[in-house]
N, C-alpha and C positions, 0 to 999 in steps of 0.2 A: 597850281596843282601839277605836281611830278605827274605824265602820264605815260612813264618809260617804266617797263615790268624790270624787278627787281630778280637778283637770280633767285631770293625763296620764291617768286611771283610763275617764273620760269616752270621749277620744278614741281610746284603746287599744280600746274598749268599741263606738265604729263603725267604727274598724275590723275589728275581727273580723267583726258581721254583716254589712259590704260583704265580707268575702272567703265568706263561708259564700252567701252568695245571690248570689256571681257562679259561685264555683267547684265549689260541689253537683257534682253529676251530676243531669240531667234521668232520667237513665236508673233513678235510684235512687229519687228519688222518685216516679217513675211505678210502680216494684214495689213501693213499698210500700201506695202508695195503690191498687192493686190484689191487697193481698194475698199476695205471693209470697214462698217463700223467700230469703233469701239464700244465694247461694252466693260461692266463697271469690275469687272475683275482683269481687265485690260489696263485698267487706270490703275491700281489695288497691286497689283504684278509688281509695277515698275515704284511706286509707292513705296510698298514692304523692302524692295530691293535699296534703295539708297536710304529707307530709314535704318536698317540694320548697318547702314556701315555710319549713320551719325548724322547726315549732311540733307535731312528733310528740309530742316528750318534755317536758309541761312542767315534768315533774320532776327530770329527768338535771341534771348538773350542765353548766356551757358548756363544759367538757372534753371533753366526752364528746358533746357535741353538741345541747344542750338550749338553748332559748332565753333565758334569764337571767330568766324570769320571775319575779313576788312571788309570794307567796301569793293576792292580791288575783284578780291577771289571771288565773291559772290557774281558779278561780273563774268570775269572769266569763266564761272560755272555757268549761267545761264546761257552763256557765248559758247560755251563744248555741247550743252544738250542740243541746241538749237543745229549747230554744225553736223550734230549726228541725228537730227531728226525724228528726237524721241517724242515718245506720248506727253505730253504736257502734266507736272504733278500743279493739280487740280490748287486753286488760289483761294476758297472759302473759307477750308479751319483755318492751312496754314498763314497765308497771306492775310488772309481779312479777319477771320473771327479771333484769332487768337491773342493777338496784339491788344483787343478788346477785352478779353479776359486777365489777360495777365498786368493789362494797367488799371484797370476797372474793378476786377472782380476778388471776391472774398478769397482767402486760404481754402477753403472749401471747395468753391467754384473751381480756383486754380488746380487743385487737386483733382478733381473727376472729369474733368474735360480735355484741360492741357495732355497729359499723356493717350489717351487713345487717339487724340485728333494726330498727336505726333507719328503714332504707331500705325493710323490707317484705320482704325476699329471703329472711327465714326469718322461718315460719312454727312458732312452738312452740306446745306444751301441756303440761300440769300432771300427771306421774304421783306420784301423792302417794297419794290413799286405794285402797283394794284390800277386799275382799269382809272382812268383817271386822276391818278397821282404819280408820277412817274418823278420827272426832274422836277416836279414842285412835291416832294415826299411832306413835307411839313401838313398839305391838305388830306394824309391819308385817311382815310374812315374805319378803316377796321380796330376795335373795339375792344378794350380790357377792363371786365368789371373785378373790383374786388370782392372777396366777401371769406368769412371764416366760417369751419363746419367741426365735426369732429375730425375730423381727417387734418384738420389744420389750414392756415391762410391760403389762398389761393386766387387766381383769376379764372370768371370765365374767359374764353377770347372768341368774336364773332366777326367773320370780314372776308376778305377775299384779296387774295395777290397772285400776279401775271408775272409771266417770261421766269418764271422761277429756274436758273437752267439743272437739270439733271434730278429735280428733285424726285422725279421717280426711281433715284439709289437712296436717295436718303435716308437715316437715322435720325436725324435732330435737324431744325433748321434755326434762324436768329431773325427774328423778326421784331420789326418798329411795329407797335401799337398805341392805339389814344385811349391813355389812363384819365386822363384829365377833363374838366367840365367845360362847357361851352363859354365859361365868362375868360378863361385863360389864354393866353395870346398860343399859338400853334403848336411851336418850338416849344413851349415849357409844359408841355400836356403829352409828353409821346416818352414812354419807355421803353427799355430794349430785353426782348422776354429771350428764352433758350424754346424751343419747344420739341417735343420729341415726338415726329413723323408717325409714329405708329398710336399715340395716341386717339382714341374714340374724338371722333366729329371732325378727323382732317380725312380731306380727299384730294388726289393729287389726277388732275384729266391732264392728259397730253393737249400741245398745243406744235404741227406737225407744219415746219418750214419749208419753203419753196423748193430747196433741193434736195425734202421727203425725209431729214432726219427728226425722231424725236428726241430734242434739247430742252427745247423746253418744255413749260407746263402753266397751267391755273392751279394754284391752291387752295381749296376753300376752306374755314374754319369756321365747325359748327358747334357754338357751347363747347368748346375745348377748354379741358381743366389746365389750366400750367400752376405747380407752386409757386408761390412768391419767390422761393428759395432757388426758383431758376429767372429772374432777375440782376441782369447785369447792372452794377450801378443804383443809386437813388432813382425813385418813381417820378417819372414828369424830369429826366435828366438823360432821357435815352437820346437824346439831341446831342450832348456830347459825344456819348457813344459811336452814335451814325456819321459825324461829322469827321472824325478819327480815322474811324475804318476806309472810311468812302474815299481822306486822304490815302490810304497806304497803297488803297484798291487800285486808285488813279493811276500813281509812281508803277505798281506792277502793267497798265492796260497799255505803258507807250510800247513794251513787246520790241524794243532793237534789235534785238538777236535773231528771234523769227524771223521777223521785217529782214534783213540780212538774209538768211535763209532763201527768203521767197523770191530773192534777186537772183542769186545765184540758180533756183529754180527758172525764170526767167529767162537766164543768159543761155541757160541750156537748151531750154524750148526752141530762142531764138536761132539757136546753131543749126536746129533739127529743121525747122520751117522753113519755106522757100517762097520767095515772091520774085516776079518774075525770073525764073532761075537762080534765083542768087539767095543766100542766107539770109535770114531777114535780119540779123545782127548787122549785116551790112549795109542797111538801110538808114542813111540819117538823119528820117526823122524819127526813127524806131529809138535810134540810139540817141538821141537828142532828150529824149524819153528818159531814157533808163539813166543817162547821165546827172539829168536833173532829179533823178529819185534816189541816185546815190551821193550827191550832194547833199540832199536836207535832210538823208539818213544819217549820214555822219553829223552831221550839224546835233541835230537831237542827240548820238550818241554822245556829243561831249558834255550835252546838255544831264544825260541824265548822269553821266560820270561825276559833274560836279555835283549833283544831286546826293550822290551814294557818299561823296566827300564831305560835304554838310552833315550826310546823318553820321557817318563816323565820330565826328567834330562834337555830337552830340543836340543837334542842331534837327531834329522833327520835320515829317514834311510839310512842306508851305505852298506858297502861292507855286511852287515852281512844278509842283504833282498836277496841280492843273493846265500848267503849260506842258509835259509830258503829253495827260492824256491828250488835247488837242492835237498834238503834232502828231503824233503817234498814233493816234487813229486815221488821222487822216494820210498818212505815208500809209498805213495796210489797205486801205481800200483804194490808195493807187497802184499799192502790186498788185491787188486782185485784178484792177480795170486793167493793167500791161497785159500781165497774163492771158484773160479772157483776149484782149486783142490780140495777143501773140497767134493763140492755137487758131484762131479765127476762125470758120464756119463751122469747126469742128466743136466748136466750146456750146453752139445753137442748141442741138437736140438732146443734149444728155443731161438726165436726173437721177438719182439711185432708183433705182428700179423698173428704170425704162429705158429702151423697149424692154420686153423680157417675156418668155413665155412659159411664166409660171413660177418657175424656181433659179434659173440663170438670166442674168442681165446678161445682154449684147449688146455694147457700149460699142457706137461710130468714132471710127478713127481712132488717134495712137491714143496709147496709156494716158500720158500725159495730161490729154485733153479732156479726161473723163470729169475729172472735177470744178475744172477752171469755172462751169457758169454756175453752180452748186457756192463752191467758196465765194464768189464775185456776190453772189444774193447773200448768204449771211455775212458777209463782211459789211454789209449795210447799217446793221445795228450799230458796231464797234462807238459812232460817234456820239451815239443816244445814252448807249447801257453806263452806268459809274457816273451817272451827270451827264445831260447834254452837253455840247460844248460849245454851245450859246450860253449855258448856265455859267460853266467855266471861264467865259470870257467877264462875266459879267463878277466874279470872284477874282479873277484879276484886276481888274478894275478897279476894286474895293480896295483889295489887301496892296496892293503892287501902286498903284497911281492915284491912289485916296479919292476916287471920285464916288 
């Protein structure tokens, strides 16, 4: 694998960062550099803005409206947003559900979903794990009856699913349900419905993380009507489906490019810091640290480069989206843990909205250190959410070393 940029590579290369530093939002980067949340016309902002110039999906195929990129450029784009430290475009339609549609689903299907997910006009989310089914999704319980009326075929659907993130923007979500009877083995009882959020019998309760943001959620589904006609794929074959997606989700969760970012965040901190008078950059086992974490960065980055090389090739992802997510998670929650070490006593007392007296947070010590112990607690998840990566190991194992 050539991994020397080519001069189209080059130029593709300024142009992206002339379009990310004309077309930003002032408005975005002033909330972040002040701390604030995002809300869903935050994400929507920057969304609309790179969809109208073509370069939402750098994955879709150009049928479907993707930009014809390599492997290469996709790269390099993920590697300019990340360097400019924009709002992240959200991974559900584009990344995860869509790929699912357009290999799975009817002319129909492709028709009414593919283009607004592209455009931004829906907004989905992930019901997949539920209180008790998580990395073992095969045991989930929530329930899809059939039955036909005047209104035509349909499901009811009755169950419950957790960690849903953000589904309090949502429009539609894509959820694994158990169509199937008790005599059927797991995997061949579970299909993959579309559902639309605002339908009668869903309710979506916040579910409020340690560093006080609402991401996620519980979803509950009561008697909720879904047509048949929002069925991805054959019934009792949503196993395919989930298995697909869950691959591409993987390949996006190793995150190099942030990962990358968050070092560079890091080194800055470390300049700013001082222990016993001196930079804590200077300290070598600080930097002993950070050397070994930019070490197994790169390592993963060539990892997932071959990666993007494979699917160019034509080549789906495999066993190797699972070795992504493992590494890849586990490199984010060691910048989180440098970090937090970095600001050190300063990273202890701060949460979004404490202290605060009423309406202004007063947040201890520099900027910097406002979020360190915030990010440090949800970066915990990273190695659970898309597959434990106990699970993942136990998938390479299968596919990679036949045991």
């Amino acid at each position: 694998m050539n991994l020397e940029f080519s001069a189209e590579d080059i130029a593709f290369r300024d142009m992206v960062h002339q379009f990310i530093a004309a077309q930003y939002p002032l408005s975005l980067r002033t909330k972040a550099a002040s701390d604030e949340e995002a809300t869903k016309e935050d994400f929507l902002a920057w969304h609309r803005i790179v969809a109208k110039q073509g370069w939402i999906a750098p994955a879709w195929p150009k049928e479907y409206g993707g930009p014809g990129w390599t492997p290469v450029q996709r790269y390099i784009w993920s590697e300019a947003c990340a360097a400019a430290d924009t709002i992240p475009i959200l991974p559900f339609g584009i990344n995860m559900l869509a790929p699912v549609v357009y290999t799975f689903g009817t002319p129909e299907q492709k028709q009414k979903f593919l283009p607004p997910t592209l455009s931004g006009d829906i907004w989905w989310c992930q019901g997949y794990s539920e209180p008790g089914s998580g990395s073992d999704l095969a045991s989930l319980k929530t329930k899809a009856l059939r039955g036909t009326d005047a209104e035509g075929d349909h499901y009811i659907v009755n169950g419950q699913k957790t960690w849903t993130t953000l589904a309090q923007y949502a429009d539609w979500g894509f959820f694994l349900v158990c169509t199937g009877d008790a005599s059927m083995k797991a995997q061949q009882s579970i299909s993959f419905l579309l559902i639309d959020m605002k339908s009668p019998g869903v309710t979506v309760r916040p579910i409020i993380t340690l560093g006080g943001e609402h991401e996620v959620n519980e979803v509950w589904l009561e008697n909720v009507r879904v047509p048949v006609s929002n069925r991805i794929h054959d019934e009792n074959k949503g196993w395919d489906c989930a298995k697909f997606l869950l691959a591409h989700e993987r390949s996006g969760i190793a995150a190099v490019a942030r990962s990358k970012r968050g070092i560079d965040k890091i080194k800055g901190i470390a300049r700013s810091e001082r222990r016993c008078g001196q930079p804590l950059l200077n300290d070598p086992f600080f930097k002993r640290k950070l050397s070994e974490l930019e070490i197994d960065l790169t390592a993963l980055e060539y990892t997932e480069l071959r990666t993007l090389a494979g699917e160019n090739a034509g080549k789906g992802p495999g066993p190797e989206s699972s070795l992504l997510k493992i590494k890849g998670t586990e490199i984010q929650q060691r910048v989180t843990e440098l970090a937090l070490e970095a600001v050190g006593h300063y990273g202890a007392p701060y949460f979004r909205g404490f202290p605060d007296d009423g309406d202004n947070m007063h947040p201890i010590g520099p900027d910097y250190a406002h979020r360190a112990a915030p990010t440090y607690f949800n970066g915990r998840k990273t190695s659970i959410y898309g597959g434990s990566n106990e699970i993942q190991r136990n998938i390479i194992a299968k596919m990679v070393l036949g045991l």
